[in-house]
N, C-alpha and C positions, 0 to 999 in steps of 0.2 A: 162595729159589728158585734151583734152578741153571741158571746160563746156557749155550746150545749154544755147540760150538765154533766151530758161524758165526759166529754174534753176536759172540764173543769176538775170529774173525779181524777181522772188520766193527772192532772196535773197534782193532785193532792197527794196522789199516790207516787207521782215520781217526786216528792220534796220528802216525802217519809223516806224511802229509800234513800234517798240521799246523806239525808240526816243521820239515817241508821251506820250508813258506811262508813260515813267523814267522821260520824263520834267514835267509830269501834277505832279506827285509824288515829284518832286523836288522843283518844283513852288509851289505848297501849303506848302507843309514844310519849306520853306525858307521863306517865306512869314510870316508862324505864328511865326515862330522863331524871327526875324527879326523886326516884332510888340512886342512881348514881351520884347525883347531885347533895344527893339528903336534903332534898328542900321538901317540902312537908307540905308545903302551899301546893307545887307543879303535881306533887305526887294526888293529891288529893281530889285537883282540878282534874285530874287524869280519870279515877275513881267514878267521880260525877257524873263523866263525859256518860256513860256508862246508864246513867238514870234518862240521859233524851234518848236513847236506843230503845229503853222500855217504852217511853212516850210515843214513838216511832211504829215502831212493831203494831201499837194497839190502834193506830191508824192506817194504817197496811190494810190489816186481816177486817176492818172496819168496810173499807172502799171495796175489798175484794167481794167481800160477800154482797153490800148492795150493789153489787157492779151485778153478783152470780143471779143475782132475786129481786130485780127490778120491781116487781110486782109486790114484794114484802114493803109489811111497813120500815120505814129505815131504822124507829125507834129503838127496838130491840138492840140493833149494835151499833148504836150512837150512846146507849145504856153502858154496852159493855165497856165501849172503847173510853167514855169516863171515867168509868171507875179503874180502868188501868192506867189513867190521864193521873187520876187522883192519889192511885197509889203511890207510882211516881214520883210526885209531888215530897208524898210523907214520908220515902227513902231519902230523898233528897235530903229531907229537912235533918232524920235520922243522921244522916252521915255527916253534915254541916257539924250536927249536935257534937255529935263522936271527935272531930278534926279538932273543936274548940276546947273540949275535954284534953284530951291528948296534950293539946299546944300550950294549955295551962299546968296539968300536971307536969309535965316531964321537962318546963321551962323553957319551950323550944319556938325560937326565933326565929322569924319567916327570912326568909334568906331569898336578895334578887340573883338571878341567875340569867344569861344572854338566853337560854331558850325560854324560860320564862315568860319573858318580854315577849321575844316573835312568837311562841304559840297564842300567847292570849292576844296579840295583835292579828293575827287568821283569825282566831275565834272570833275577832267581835267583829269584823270585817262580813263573815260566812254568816256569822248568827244570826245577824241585823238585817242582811238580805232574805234568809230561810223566815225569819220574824213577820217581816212584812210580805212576802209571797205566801206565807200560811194561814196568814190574816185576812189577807185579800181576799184567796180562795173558798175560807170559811165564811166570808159575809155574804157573797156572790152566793155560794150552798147553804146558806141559813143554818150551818153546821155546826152547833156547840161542841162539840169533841175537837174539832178542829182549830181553831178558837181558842180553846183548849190548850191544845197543841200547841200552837203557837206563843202562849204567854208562858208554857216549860220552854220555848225558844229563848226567851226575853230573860228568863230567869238564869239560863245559859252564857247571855249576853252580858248580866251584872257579873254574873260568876269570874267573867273573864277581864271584867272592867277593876273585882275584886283583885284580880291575882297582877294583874298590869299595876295600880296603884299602890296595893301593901307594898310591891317588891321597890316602885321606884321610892317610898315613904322609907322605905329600907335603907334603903341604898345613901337618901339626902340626909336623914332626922335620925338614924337607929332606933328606932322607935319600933319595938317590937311585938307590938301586939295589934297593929295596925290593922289585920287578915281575920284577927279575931274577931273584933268591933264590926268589919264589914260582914263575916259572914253569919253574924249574929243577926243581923237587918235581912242577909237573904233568908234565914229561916222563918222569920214573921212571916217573910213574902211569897213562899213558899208553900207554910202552913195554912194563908188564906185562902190560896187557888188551891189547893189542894180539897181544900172545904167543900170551895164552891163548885169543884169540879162534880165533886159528888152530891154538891146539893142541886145539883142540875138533873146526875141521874136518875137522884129519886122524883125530880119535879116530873120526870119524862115517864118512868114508871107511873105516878099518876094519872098521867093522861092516858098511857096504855090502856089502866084499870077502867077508867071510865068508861074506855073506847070497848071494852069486852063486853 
């Protein structure tokens, strides 16, 4: 049976929420854990959590309004909610930057720790399912913002695959730069959707132009 595209916003809109909740809950927990712990990794991954709540948010206020203005073209806040996809992205990438800075100057050893493990083991358990129900929805709604959305899911999902492996790499090898090397790789990956998030808005802005 095919689902309306209410339903479908109804559904876009109840994964943003979600998102937004579980990361604000995840991000303080990680955080205080992380501080007490002085692991730099948990604390960091906490930090981040913080960047899909941004990604969230601009998919929220995106569905409300085409939800409010039916009759409006959707482009206008498929624009906006982009380039808060994109900015996202590039704080992401920022902070990645800053964590590697940090862990290189001041010589500091990603450290596993038992919450370590089980948060980033919820994260990527939660991520992976939000990942693919964001994706889904967004192909179903021909929704590049959402789509969008969905690959700062994914990029969530390495994040936590990063903090899961440096610590057990830790833990077997002492190998302490482990956290570094990976979240070097997420910044590339990061920086390219972060691009393209915005090379989208402006493709869409063109067709507005046209369309006026």
């Amino acid at each position: 049976m095919e689902v309306s595209e209410d339903k479908l916003y109804q559904k876009a809109n109840f994964l943003s929420l979600f998102t937004i909740i579980y990361n604000l809950v995840e991000g303080i927990v990680s955080m205080i854990l992380g501080y007490e712990d002085e692991t730099l990794a948990l604390f960091g991954f906490g930090v981040d959590s913080f960047i899909e709540v941004m990604s969230g948010i601009g998919i929220v206020i995106m569905v409300q309004r085409i939800r409010q203005n039916p009759a409006s073209s959707k482009s206008e806040f498929e624009i906006r909610a982009l380039k808060i996809t994109g900015t996202a992205f590039y704080l992401l990438s920022a902070g990645l930057l800053a964590g590697i800075v940090l862990s290189v100057v001041n010589n500091h050893k990603s450290e596993a720790t038992f919450w370590g493990v089980i948060i980033s083991l919820i994260s990527i358990l939660v991520m992976v399912w939000l990942m693919n129900a964001k994706k889904s929805a967004g192909k179903k709604l021909h929704s590049d913002p959402i789509i969008s959305d969905a690959n700062c899911t994914r990029v969530c999902v390495y994040m936590s695959l990063v903090l899961l492996v440096s610590s057990l790499i830790y833990e077997l090898t002492g190998f302490a730069y482990a956290d570094v090397i990976g979240a070097a790789g997420l910044i590339y990956f990061s920086v390219s959707e972060g691009k393209e998030a915005f090379e989208k808005a402006k493709g869409k802005s063109c067709v507005c132009c046209k369309h006026d």
